[in-house]
Structure formats: structure tokens, C-alpha cells
C-alpha positions as CSV (number, residue, x, y, z in Angstrom):
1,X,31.9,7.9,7.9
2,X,32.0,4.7,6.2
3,X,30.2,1.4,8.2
4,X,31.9,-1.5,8.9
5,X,30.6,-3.2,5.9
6,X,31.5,-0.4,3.8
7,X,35.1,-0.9,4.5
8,X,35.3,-4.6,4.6
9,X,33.6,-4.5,1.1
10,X,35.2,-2.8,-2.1
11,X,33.0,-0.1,-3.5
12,X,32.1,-2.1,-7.1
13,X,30.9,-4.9,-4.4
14,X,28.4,-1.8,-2.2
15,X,26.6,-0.5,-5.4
16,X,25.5,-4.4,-6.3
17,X,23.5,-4.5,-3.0
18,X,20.1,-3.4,-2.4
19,X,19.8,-0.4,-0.2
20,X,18.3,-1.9,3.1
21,X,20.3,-5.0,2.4
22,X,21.5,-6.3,6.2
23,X,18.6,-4.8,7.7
24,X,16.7,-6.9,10.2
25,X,13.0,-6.8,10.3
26,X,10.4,-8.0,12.9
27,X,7.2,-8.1,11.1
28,X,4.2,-8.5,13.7
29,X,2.1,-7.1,11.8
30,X,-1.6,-8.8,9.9
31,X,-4.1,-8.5,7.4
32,X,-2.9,-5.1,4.8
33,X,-1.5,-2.0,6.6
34,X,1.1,-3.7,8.4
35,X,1.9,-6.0,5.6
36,X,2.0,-2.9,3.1
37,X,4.5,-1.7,5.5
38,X,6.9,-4.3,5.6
39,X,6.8,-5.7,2.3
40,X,7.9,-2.0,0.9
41,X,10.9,-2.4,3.2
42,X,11.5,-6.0,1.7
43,X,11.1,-4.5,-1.5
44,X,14.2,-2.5,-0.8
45,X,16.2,-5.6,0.7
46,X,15.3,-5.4,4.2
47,X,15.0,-9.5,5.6
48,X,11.5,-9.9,7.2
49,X,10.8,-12.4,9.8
50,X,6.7,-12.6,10.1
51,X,5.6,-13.8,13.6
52,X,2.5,-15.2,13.2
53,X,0.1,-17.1,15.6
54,X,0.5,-20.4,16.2
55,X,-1.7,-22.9,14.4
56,X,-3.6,-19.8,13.0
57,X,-1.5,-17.1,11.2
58,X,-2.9,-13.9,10.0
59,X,-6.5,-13.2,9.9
60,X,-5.9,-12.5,5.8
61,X,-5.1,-16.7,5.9
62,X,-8.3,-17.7,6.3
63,X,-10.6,-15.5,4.2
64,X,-11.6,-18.3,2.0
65,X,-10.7,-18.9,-1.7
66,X,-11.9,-17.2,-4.4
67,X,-14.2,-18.2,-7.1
68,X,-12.6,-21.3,-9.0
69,X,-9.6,-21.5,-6.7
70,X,-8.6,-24.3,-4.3
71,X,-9.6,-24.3,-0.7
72,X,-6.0,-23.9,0.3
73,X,-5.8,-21.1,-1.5
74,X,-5.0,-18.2,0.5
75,X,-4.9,-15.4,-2.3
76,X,-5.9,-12.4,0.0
77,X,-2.9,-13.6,2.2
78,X,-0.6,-13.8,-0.8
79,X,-1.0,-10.3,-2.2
80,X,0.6,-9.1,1.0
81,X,3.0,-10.8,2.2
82,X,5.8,-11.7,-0.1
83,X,9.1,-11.9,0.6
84,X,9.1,-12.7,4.2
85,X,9.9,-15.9,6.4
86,X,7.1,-17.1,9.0
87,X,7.6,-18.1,12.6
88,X,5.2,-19.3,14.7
89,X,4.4,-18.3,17.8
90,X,2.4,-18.6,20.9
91,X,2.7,-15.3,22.7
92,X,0.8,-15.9,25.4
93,X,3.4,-18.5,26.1
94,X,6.2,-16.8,28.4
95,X,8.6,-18.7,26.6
96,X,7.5,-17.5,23.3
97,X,7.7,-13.8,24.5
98,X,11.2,-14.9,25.4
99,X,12.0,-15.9,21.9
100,X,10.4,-12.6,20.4
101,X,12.3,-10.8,22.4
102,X,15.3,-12.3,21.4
103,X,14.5,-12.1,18.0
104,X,13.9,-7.9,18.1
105,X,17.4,-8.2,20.5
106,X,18.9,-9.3,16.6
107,X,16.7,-6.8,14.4
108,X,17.0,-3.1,13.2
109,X,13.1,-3.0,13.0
110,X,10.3,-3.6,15.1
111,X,6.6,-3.4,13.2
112,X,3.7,-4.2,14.5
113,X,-0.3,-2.8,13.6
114,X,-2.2,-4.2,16.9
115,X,-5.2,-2.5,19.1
116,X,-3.0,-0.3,21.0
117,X,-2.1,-2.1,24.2
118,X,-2.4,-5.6,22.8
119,X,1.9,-6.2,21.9
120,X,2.8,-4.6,25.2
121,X,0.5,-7.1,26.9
122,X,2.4,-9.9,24.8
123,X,5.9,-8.9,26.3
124,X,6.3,-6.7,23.3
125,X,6.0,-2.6,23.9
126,X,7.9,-0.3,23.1
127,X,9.7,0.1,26.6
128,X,10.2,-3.6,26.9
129,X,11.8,-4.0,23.6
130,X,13.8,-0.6,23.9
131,X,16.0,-2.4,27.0
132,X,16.6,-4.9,24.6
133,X,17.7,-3.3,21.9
134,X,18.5,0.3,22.6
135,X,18.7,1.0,18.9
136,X,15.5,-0.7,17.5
137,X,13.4,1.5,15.4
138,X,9.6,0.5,16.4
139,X,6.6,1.2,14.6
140,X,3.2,0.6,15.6
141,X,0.0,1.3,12.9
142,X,-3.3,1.7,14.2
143,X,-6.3,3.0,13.5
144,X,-6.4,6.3,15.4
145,X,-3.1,6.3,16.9
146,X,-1.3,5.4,20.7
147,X,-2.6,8.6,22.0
148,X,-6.1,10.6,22.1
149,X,-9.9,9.9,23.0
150,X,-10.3,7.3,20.0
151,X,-6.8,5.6,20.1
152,X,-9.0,2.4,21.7
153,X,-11.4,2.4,18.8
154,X,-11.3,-0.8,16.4
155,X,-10.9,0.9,13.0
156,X,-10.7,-1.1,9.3
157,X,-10.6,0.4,6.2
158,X,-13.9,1.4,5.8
159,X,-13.9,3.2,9.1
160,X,-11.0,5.1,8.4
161,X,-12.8,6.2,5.1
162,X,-15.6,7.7,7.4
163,X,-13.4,9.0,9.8
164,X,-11.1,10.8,7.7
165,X,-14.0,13.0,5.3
166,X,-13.2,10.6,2.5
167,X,-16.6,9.4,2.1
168,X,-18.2,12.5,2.9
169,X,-16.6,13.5,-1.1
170,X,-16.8,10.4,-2.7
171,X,-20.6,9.2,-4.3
172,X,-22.8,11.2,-6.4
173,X,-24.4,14.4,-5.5
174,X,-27.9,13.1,-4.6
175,X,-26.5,10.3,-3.3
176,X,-24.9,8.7,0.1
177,X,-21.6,8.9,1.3
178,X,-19.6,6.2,-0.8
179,X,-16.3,4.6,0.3
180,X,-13.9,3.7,-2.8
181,X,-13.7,0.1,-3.4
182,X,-10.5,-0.7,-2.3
183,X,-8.2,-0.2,1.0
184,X,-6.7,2.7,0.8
185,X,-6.6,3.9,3.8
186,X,-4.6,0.8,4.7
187,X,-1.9,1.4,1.8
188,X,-1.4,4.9,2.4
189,X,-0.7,4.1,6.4
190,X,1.2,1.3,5.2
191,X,3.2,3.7,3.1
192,X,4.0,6.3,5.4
193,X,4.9,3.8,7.9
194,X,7.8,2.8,5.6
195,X,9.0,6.4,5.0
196,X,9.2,6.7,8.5
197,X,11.2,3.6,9.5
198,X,13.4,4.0,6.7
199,X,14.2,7.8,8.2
200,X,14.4,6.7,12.1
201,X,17.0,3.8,10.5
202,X,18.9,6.4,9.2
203,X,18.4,8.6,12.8
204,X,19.6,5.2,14.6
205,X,23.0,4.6,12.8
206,X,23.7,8.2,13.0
207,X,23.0,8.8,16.7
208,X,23.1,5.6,17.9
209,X,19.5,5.6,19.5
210,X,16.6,3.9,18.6
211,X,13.2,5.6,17.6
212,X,9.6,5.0,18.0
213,X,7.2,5.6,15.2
214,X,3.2,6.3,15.9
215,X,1.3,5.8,12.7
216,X,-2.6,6.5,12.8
217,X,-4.4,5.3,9.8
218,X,-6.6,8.4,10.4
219,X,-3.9,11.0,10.4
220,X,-2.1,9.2,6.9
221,X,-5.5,9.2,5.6
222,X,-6.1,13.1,6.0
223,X,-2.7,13.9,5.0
224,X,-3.2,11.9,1.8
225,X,-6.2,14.1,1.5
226,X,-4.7,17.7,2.2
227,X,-4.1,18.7,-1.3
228,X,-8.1,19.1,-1.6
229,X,-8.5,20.0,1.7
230,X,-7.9,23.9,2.2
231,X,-11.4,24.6,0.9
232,X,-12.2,23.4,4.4
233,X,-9.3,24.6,6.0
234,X,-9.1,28.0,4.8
235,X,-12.5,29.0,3.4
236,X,-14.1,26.7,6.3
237,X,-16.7,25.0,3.0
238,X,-17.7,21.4,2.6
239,X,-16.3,20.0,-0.8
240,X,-19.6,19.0,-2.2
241,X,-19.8,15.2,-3.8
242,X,-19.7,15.3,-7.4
243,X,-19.8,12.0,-8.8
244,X,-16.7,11.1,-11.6
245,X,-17.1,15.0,-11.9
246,X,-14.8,17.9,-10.5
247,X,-15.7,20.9,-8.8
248,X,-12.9,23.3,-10.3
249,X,-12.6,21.6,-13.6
250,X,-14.5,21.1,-17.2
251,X,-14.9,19.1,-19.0
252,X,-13.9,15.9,-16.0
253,X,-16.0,13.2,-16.2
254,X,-16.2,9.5,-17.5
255,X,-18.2,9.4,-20.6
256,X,-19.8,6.3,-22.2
257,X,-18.7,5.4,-25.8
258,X,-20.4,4.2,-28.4
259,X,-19.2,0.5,-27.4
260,X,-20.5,0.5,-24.0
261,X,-16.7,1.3,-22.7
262,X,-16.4,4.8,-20.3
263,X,-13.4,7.0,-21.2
264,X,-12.3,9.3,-18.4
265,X,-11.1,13.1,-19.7
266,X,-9.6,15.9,-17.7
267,X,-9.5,19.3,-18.8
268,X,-7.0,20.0,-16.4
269,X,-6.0,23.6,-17.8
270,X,-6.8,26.0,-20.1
271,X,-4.0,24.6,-22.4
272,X,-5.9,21.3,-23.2
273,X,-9.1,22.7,-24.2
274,X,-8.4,23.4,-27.8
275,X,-6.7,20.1,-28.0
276,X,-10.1,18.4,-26.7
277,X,-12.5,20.9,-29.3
278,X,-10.0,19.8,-32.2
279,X,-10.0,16.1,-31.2
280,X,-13.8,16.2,-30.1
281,X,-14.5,17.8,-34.3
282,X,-15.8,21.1,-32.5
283,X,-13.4,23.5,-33.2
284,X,-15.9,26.4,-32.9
285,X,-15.9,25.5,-29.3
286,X,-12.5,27.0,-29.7
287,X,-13.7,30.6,-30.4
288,X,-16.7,30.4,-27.9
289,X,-15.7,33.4,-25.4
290,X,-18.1,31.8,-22.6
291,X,-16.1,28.6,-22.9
292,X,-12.3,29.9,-22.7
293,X,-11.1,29.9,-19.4
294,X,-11.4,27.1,-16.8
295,X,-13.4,29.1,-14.6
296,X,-16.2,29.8,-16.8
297,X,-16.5,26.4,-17.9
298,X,-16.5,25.1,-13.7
299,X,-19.2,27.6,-13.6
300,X,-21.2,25.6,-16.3
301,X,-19.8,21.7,-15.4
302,X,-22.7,20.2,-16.3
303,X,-23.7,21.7,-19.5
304,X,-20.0,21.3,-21.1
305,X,-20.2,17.8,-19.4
306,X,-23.1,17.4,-21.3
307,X,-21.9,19.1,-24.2
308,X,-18.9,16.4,-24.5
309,X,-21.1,13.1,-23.4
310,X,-23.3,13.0,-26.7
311,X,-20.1,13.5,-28.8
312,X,-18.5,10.6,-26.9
313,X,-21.4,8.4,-27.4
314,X,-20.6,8.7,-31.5
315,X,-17.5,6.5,-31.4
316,X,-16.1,3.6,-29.9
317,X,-13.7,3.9,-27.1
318,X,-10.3,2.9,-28.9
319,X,-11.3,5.4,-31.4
320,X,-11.5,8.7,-28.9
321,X,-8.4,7.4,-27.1
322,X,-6.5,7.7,-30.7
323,X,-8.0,11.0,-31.0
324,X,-7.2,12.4,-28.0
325,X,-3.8,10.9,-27.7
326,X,-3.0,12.7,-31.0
327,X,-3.8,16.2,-29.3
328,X,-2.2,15.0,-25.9
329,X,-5.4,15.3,-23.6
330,X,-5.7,13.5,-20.2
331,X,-7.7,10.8,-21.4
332,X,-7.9,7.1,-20.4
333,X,-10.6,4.1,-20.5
334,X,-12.0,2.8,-17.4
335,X,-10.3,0.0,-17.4
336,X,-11.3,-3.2,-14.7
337,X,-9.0,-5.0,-12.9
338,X,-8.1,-7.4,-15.7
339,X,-7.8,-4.8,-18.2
340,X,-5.7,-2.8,-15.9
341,X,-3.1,-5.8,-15.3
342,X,-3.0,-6.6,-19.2
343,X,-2.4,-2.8,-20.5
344,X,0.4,-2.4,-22.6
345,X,2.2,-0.2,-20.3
346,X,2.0,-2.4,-17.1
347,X,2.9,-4.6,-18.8
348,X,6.5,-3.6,-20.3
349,X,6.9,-2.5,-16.7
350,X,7.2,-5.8,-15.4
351,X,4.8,-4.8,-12.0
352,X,3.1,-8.1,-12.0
353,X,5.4,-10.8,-10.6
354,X,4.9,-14.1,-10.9
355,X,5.8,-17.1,-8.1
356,X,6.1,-20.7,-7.4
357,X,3.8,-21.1,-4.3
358,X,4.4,-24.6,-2.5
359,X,1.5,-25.7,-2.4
360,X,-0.9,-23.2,-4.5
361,X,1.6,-23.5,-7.9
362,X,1.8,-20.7,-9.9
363,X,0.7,-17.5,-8.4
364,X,0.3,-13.8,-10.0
365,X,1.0,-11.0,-7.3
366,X,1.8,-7.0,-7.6
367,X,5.2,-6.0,-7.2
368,X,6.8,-2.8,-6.6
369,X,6.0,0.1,-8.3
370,X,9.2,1.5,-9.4
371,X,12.1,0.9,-11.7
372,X,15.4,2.3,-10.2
373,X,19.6,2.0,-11.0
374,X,19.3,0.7,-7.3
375,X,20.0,-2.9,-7.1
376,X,17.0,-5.1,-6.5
377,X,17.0,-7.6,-4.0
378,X,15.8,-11.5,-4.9
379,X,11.6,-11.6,-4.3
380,X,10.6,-15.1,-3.5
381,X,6.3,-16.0,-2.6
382,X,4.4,-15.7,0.7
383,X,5.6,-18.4,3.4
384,X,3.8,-21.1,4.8
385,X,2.1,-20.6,8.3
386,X,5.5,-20.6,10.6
387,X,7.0,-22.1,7.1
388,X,10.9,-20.8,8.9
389,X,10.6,-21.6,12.2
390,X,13.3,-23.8,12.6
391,X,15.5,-22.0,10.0
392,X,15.0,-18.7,11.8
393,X,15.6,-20.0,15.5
394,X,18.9,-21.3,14.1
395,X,20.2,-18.4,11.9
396,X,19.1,-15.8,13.9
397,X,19.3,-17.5,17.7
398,X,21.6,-20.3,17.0
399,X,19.5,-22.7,18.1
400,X,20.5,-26.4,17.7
401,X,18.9,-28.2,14.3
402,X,17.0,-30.7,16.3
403,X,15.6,-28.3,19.2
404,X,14.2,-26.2,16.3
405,X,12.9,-28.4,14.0
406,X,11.0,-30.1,17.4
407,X,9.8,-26.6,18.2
408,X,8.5,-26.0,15.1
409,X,6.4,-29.5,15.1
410,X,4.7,-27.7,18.3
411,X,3.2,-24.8,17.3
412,X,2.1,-26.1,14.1
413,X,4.8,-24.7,11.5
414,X,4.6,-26.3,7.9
415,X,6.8,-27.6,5.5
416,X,7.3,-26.7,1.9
């Protein structure tokens, strides 16, 4: 059955609007899970209003500038949180809670990514905010959940690595444990915390009752990991750590060129491999019996790995990727962050946005990472600490100008 704003608009006039556009979120969240969250739902069109501390702001604020970058830059701050208004709060303050409260009493969503405890102790929990609102959607990411033995652990990134058997796969074989150098763990919580709201928003305008959503880091991180995990599961073996290497698959490694540049290859399927003899100019590799099926070259990874490094090391790396294009092989150069922001393909893609920041100029952050017939709402840079105070307390709470702008002086909000 059509919504209200379905029938008051014409049909041409729907399709032109982005797909959460009129949805209301709360963002309590800080530093990258929580962020990742709610800036895929702005992505989409949803409006975000941040509530950050008072006179302090997220933690990701004050991680210093990088290398060559002014001391008011907050870069770490900026690649998560676009597309959002900032109010600041005191929530220890009673009359802040108030205000919160009154805030979620005008929103759709509810996120937040505190130690478990922490927001219901700020006038904020789920029961609290339910009276208010009976059809808020609430999510809370944490490290190990709301519930179990470990839901009061402190978790980060790293933690969740360990936690989840990520690390315990991840290094070379006579080597540690290694955790991959970036936060995944935090994305793909972040990620799943999105799905989810986006389905309870859909539960709440069909039923009429709001929803709360548990995320655990831990738990996203495992799932993220189930497609390699039923050696475990079902033949109850340890994946061994194999370095750039796979265990089911060769050749699968990163080889070094004769430029100093590593190329990564996959021989995901018998169906490549003549492709990869042609391109590597061994086609008798072709007719080698003990080389024709995937299994009998896992069984021997490291010879054929070895067998495909020296050729490797005969050319440059443009060169292989020409050759192996040609034959339509997996194959890619290990490309740094730099290179991977300036390749060809991301770049006709458009994924890196660029901003006016108020007071840091021109910024470069990561967009979304999709193109789709869906309309795209208007993207605009991180806020200021508590940068929409006054703005919000009068759009959203119809507040007078003058009270708000007065409040906003208090608890430290800045001006563009």
C-alpha cells in the first residue's frame, strides 16, 4: 500500500529520490564501525545527526595529523564521517539526555557502537528509547555483542582479528599470527549493521513496531569468514597459514618482477591453466600429466610456485599483466595505496570524492562503492565538532533561533 508520501507525490517525482530519502538517523556512534554504519545509510539518503561529546567529539578527532598535514587536520575523522550534521552534547547532563531523547522521539534510526551498558547509563537503552518511539529501529555494535561471558570485553580491531581465527590464517607458515593491515573487522560489522537496519526499517513500516538490532564485531567477523571455514567445521582441521599462497590452489602467489613490482596470479580452475602456460611461454607445461588438474598441482604448491616465480622475475610487471590479460588469467600488481586510488579503473568509477572542508580546504575521501539507476542523494564533507547544533535543535525540535544558537556557544559547537 502506497505511504503517504507516495501519494502526495506523482510517481516521475518518487523515482528522482534516493531510497532512504526521509529517513531519520541518530548516529551515536565513534571512531570506524559505527561510522561505517551510518555513513552506508547516508550513502543511500538517510539524514544523519551525529551526537558527539561536548568540547571533545569522537575519539577518531584527535588522532593527530598526518605527515605534512596541518594540526587541525583531522583526516582519520574525515574518512568516516561524511555526510552527517554534528550536535553536541553533554550526556551526563540530564538536560542533554532530555534533548537526545527528543531527538530519537523524531528519528526512524537509533545507532550507537558503546561498551555495552554505557548508552543505557546515558538515558539512552533500548527500553528507554522504545517508550519514546515505539517504532525506532536501534542498533547497537560492539565488540562481542549485548549478551554472553565476553559482551563486557573492550574489543578494537585487532582484537576482533584474534578473536575471530583471522590471524590464526593470516602470516607465513613459519611465522606468527599476523593481523591484515587494515580494519576490517570494523567495516564488515559496520556493513552488516546497515543490512540489518535497512531490513528492521522495512519490518517497522510494515508492522508498525520498532526493532532492536545486536551486532557483535566477533560474530560479523566469523561470518565474513565462513566461506573458508568448513575445513574446521566439518572436517574439524586447522587451515594452516600460507603466506600470499593458497592451500587448494596453484599456481596463487605474488611473484616479484623483473622491476622490483609483485604481480598477484590465481589459478583459480583448471580452465586458466593453459592460459597461464601459454602466457608464461611454457606451453609444454600444457601436456605435463602431473600438472593437469588443480589437485595435483595443490599437492605440489610450492614447486609450481616455484616453477612460475623465476619466469616472473624475466619481465617487468606491465609486461606479464599484458600477457596475462591477453589469455584472461586472474592477475593483478600489488598495488599501494596511491597506486590503488590512481588505477585506471577507480578511477572512471568516480569512488574517490572530493570536498570543501571548512577549515581543512580541499579534502580527498572514499565514496560508495557502487554505481546504481537509484538516485543518489547530495554528499557534502565531515562536520565541525557540534558544527549543527543550533540548526538541528531548530529543524528537528523547533527550538527558538536564539535559545539554540546560545546553547550551542555552551557546549563548545563550531562555526563554519
Amino acid at each position: 500500500m502506497p505511504t503517504v508520501m507516495e501519494r502526495l507525490l506523482g510517481m516521475d517525482e518518487r523515482k528522482r529520490l534516493p531510497p532512504l530519502d526521509g529517513i531519520r538517523v541518530v548516529d551515536m556512534t565513534q571512531v570506524i564501525a559505527g561510522p561505517f554504519c551510518s555513513t552506508m545509510l547516508a550513502d543511500m539518503g538517510a539524514e544523519l545527526v551525529k551526537i558527539e561529546r561536548a568540547h571533545i567529539g569522537d575519539d577518531t578527532r584527535h588522532m593527530g595529523p598526518y605527515k605534512g598535514r596541518k594540526s587541525e587536520d583531522q583526516d582519520y575523522f574525515f574518512a568516516n564521517n561524511r555526510s552527517r550534521k554534528s550536535i553536541a552534547l553533554d550526556l551526563k547532563d540530564r538536560r542533554h539526555q532530555k534533548i537526545a531523547q527528543a531527538l530519537v522521539g523524531e528519528a526512524n534510526v537509533f545507532v550507537e557502537n558503546y561498551a555495552p551498558g554505557k548508552v543505557e547509563a546515558l538515558g539512552l537503552g533500548w527500553n528507554k528509547l522504545k517508550a519514546v518511539n515505539p517504532r525506532l529501529v536501534y542498533c547497537s555494535i560492539s565488540g562481542f555483542g549485548q549478551t554472553g561471558p565476553n559482551c563486557n570485553r573492550p574489543a578494537l580491531d585487532p582484537i576482533i582479528q584474534a578473536a575471530s581465527g583471522l590471524m590464526s590464517v593470516t602470516g607465513e607458515p613459519s611465522g606468527e599470527p599476523m593481523q591484515i593491515g587494515a580494519p576490517v573487522a570494523d567495516a564488515i560489522a559496520g556493513m552488516n549493521a546497515a543490512y540489518a537496519i535497512v531490513n528492521a526499517i522495512r519490518v517497522a513500516e510494515r508492522d508498525g513496531e520498532g526493532q532492536h538490532i545486536d551486532i557483535s564485531m566477533q560474530d560479523a567477523m566469523i561470518a565474513a569468514l565462513g566461506p573458508r571455514m568448513g575445513q574446521t567445521l566439518n572436517a574439524n582441521e586447522q587451515p594452516p597459514r600460507v603466506g600470499n599462497a593458497n592451500p587448494l590452489r596453484a599456481p596463487a602467489d605474488i611473484y616479484r618482477a623483473n622491476d622490483g613490482q609483485y604481480v598477484s596470479i590465481i589459478c583459480h580452475h583448471d580452465g586458466f591453466w593453459s592460459g597461464i602456460c601459454r602466457a608464461l611461454g611454457k606451453p609444454e607445461w600444457i601436456l605435463d600429466e602431473s600438472l593437469r588438474t588443480s589437485a595435483q598441482r595443490a599437492e605440489r604448491r610450492d614447486e609450481v610456485n616455484e616453477m612460475v616465480r623465476e619466469i616472473i622475475q624475466t619481465r617487468t610487471a606491465d609486461e606479464w599483466i599484458k600477457l596475462l590479460d591477453a589469455e584472461r588469467v586472474p592477475v593483478s600488481k600489488v598495488l599501494d595505496y596511491g597506486g590503488a586510488h590512481a588505477d585506471s579503473q577507480v578511477v572512471h568509477r568516480g569512488l574517490i570524492r572530493e570536498f570543501d572542508h571548512p577549515k581543512s580546504g580541499r579534502i580527498r575521501i572514499i565514496g560508495p562503492p557502487w554505481i546504481t539507476t537509484m538516485e543518489e542523494p547530495e554528499f557534502f564533507p565531515p562536520p565541525l565538532l557540534g558544527q549543527h547544533t543550533a540548526e538541528v535543535l531548530v529543524d528537528w525540535l523547533s527550538w527558538e533561533r536564539d535559545e539554540a544558537e546560545h546553547f550551542a556557544k555552551d557546549v563548545g559547537a563550531e562555526e563554519a
